[in-house]
KOLKE-279481 format. One record per residue (C-alpha): residue in three letters; x, y, z. Coordinates in steps of 0.25 Angstrom, whole numbers, plus 5000, padded with zeros to 4 digits. Layout:
N
AlaXYZ;...
% end
This chain:
457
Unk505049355201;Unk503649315205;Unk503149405194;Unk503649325185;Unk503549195193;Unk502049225191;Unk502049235178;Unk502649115176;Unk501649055184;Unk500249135176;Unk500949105163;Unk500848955164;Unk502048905169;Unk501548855181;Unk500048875178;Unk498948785182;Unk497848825171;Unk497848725159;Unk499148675155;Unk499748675141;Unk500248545134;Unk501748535136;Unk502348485124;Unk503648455125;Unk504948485115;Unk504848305113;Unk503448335105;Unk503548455099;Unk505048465095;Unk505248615094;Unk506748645098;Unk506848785106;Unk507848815094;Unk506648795085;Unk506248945089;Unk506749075085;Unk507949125093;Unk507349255097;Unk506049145103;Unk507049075109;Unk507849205117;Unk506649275122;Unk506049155129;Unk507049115134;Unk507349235140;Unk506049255145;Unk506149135152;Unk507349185158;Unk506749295162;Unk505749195170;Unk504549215161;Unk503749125154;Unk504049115138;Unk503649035125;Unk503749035112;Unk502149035108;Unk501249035096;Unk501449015081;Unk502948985083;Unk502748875091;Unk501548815082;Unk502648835069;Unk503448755074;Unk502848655079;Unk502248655064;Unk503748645060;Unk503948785053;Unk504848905057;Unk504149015065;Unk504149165061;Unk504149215074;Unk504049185087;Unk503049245099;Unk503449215114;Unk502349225125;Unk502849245138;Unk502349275155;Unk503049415153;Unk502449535151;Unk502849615139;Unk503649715147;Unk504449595153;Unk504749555140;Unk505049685135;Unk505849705147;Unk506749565145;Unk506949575132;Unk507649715126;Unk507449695111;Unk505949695114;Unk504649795112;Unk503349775119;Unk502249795108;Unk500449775106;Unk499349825111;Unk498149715111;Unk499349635119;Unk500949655122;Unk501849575115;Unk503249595115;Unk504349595102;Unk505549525106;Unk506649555097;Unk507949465095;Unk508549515082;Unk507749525070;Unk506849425078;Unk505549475085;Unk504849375094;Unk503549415102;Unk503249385117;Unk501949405121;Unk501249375137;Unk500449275138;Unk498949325135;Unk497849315147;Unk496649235145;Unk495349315138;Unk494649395146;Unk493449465146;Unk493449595137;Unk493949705145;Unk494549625156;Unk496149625159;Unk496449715148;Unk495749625135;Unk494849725126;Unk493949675115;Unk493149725104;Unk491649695101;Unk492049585092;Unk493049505103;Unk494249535096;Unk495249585108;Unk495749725107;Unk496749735120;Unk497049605126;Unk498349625135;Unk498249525145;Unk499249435150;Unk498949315155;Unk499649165157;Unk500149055146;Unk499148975146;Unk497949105145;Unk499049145133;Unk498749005125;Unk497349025127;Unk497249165121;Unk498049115109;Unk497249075096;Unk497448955091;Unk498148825099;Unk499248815089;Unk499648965093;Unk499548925107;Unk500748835109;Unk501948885118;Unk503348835116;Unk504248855128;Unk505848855122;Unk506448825137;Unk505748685136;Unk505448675121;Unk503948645126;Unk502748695120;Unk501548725129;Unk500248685122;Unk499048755129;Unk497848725118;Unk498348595110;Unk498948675100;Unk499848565097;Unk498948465094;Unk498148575085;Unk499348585077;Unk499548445075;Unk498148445072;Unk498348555062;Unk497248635067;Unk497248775071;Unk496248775083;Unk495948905089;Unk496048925107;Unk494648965111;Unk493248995105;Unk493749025090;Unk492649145088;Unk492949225103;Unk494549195099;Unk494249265085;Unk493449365091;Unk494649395099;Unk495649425088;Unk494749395075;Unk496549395069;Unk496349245073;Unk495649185061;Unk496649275052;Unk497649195061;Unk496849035059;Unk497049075044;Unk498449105043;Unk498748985053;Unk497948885046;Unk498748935032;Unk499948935037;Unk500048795047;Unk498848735040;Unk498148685051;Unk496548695049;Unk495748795056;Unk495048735069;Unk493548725063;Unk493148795077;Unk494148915073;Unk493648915059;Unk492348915061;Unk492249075066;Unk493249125057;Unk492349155045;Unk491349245054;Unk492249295062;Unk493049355049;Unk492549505051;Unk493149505063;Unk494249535055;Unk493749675052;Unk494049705065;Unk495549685068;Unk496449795066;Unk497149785051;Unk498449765057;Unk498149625063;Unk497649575052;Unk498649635042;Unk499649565054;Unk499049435052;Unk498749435038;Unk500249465036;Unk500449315044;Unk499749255034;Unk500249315022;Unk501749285027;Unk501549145033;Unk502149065022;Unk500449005020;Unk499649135016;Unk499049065005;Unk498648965015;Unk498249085024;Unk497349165013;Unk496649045009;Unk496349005023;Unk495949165026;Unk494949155013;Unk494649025019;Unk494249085034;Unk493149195026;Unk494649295033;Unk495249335021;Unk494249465018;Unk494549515032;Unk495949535030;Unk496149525013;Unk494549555006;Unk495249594993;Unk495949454993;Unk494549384991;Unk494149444978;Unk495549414973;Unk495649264975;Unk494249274969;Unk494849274956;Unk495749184949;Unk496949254946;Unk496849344958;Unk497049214967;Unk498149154959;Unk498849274960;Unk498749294977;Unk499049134978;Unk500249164969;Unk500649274979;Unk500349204992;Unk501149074989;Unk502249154983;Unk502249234997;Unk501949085005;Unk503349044999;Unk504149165000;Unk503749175015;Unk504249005016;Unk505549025009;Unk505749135020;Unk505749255010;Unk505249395012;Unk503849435008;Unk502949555007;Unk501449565011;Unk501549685002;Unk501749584990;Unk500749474993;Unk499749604997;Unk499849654984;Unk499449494978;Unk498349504986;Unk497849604981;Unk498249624968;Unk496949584961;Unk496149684969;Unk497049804963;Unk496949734949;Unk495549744950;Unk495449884955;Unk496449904944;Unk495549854934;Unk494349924939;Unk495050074938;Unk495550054926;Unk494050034920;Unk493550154928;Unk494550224918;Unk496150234926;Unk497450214922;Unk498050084924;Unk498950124933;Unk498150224942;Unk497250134940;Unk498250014946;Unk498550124958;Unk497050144961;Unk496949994961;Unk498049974971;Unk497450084980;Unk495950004980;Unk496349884983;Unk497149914995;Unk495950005001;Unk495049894998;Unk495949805007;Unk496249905017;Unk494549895020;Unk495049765028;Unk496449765029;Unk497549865026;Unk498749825019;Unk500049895026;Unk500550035017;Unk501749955015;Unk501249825010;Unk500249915000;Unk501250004995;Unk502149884993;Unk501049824985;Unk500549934978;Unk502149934971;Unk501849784966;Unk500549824960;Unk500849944955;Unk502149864947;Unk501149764939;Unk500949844928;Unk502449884925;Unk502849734924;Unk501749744911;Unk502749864906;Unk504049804900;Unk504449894889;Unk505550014891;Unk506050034905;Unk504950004913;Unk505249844916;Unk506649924921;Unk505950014930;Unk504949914935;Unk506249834939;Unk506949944948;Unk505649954957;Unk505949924971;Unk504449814971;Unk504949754957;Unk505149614962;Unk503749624970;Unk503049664959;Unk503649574950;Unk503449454959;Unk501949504957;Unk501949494945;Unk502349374944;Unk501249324953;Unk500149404944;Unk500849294932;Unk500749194941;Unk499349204943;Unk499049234929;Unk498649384930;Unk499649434919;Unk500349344909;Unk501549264916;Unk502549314903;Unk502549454910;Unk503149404924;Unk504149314915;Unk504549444907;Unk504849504921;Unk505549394927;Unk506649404915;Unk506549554914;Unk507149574929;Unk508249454927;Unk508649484913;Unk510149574909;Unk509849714902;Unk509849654889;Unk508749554890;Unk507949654898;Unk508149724885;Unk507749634876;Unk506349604885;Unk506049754885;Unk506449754868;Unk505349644867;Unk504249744871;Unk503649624880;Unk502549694886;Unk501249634889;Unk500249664878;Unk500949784871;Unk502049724864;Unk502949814857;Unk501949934860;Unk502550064865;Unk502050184872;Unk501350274863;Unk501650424865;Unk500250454866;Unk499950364877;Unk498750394887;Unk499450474898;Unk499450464913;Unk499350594922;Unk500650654922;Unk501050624909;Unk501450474909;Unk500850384899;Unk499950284902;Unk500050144899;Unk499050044901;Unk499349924909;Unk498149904917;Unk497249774923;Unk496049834912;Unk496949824900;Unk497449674901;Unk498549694910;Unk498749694925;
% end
């Protein structure tokens, strides 16, 4: 009981230090019914339990924004094995700093300690590298030390479901009425700390379109190999944020904006360099930015594969004129583009092989004569790689007639399928058909061109 009486005390309940701003449910409006049930349960039941617990961070800032949050994080005075030790659907997990997963159904809410203050390397357990960017950092601390250590103001708001008050330690409320996104503390030691931060300042500013804080822009440009030094799964993690936030094109400008965007997609810079190429990764980001705001499932392997896609065509081009078959050629292609971008970030096996299957698919959707449209049809990826397709039309890559030829193909009854194939309506060949003594791949099968070199994608 006085353990936890003290914890109470250290975690800012009763703590004399600087005091947050109190707002109340009269100003700010949020109902605790505004928050996810699973939010809801494990506050309260550590409350219960006699700790101290709040809903903090980006859910609170959503809504006071008036969107819906994605999910919900839950700082608390407990330690992590208190809370795994309340809670039996839980699992402590981490190593720079414990959290702990919470699960209530197919709901997962994250309840981490509140953080110490910054210490001095090598002191209570925080371990940095020669650049400043922390490396182990498992210190506890109190609520107030735990605004602090959080990066910007607008991620450092508290919201309390007992009292439906929110705790404002660094004006965060004001910055948000202000639309600015200011950061807590010397903008260049907090990057050096975790240089994920200015990833973070773009995809916030894209996505709640509040303007950077001139102080925490300022760094961001020289700082940017920084980036070099954080482990690829952070960055793919963040990246990710971005990409699925319902605002990644406002994220990808705002990260070409920052001088960020070759830290974490190099390959992406050439692309937009070029007409078509950006019409084709706008085309693919806004198509993504609505799917994800009408609430329907995307892939990152598919708006990967749009990213890229003009690096492989390039590649594609360049094998074929040192003499390869389109199609190795295509596969060569693929294989470059992808080792290119893992010299800064690798793309997950998953996500590659997923978009390997779209890019490989582009040059069938040219071949509509015989069986293949019907084959093309039974492949598992069909509709992925047609929806690409579609935005290679839509970006005036290949002739739109091609994706309107699809569009009736896959809706039409066997006779009109018929009739389509009957017509010999394939690009640039007309009624042409296979000649016996066609060139012939290894193995026996004969080759046909299709290639980026000979006027066709």
């Amino acid at each position: 009981m006085i353990k936890k009486f003290l914890g109470r005390v250290f975690s800012g309940r009763f703590f004399k230090g600087a005091q947050p701003k109190i707002i109340p449910f009269s100003v700010h409006h949020i109902a605790r019914e505004s928050i996810s049930a699973c939010a809801l349960r494990v506050t309260q039941t550590l409350q219960r339990h006699e700790f101290s617990a709040f809903v903090v961070g980006g859910a609170v800032r959503d809504l006071l924004l008036g969107g819906r949050p994605k999910d919900y994080d839950v700082a608390t005075d407990a330690t992590p094995e208190e809370v795994r030790a309340v809670f039996r659907r839980s699992r402590v997990i981490g190593r720079r700093f414990r959290i702990v997963h919470v699960m209530c159904g197919a709901e997962m809410v994250e309840v981490s300690t509140f953080r110490g203050a910054n210490v001095i390397e090598g002191d209570d357990g925080r371990v940095a590298d020669e650049h400043g960017r922390i490396l182990r950092d498992n210190v506890f601390g109190t609520q107030e030390q735990d605004a602090t250590r959080r990066d910007f103001s607008i991620n450092a708001l508290f919201y309390d479901p007992a009292t439906q008050e929110i705790w404002d330690y660094h004006d965060g409320v004001a910055d948000l009425k202000r639309r600015r996104l200011r950061m807590i503390g010397e903008p260049e030691a907090r990057y050096r700390e975790d240089p994920v931060r200015m990833l973070r300042a773009a995809r916030l500013a894209g996505s709640t379109g509040l303007e950077i804080d001139p102080r925490a822009r300022k760094p961001i440009r020289r700082l940017a190999p920084l980036l070099s030094h954080v482990p690829a799964a952070r960055l793919m993690d963040e990246l990710l944020k971005l990409l699925l936030s319902g605002h990644a094109t406002e994220g990808i400008a705002e990260l070409r904006r920052e001088g960020l965007l070759h830290g974490v997609l190099p390959l992406l810079d050439r692309v937009v360099a070029q007409k078509s190429g950006e019409r084709l990764v706008t085309a693919a980001l806004k198509a993504t930015d609505e799917r994800v705001r009408a609430g329907k499932p995307v892939s990152p392997g598919f708006l990967f594969a749009a990213l890229l896609w003009h690096e492989v065509l390039a590649a594609w081009r360049r094998f074929e004129e040192k003499g390869e078959p389109p199609i190795p050629a295509l596969y060569h292609a693929m294989e470059d583009a992808l080792k290119r971008q893992a010299e800064e970030l690798a793309i997950h096996n998953r996500f590659s092989a997923y978009m390997k299957e779209i890019w490989a698919m582009q040059p069938r959707f040219l071949q509509r004569s015989g069986k293949r449209p019907y084959r093309l049809l039974e492949l598992p990826r069909f509709r992925a790689g047609y929806d690409f397709l579609r935005l290679r039309c839509e970006s005036g890559e290949i002739e739109a007639e091609v994706g309107e030829w699809w569009e009736r193909f896959q809706n039409a009854s066997e006779a009109t399928r018929a009739e389509m194939l009957t017509r010999g309506e394939e690009p640039g060949r007309g009624r042409r058909r296979r000649r016996r003594g066609g060139r012939r791949k290894p193995g026996g099968a004969t080759h046909r061109q299709g290639g980026p070199t000979s006027g066709q994608p």
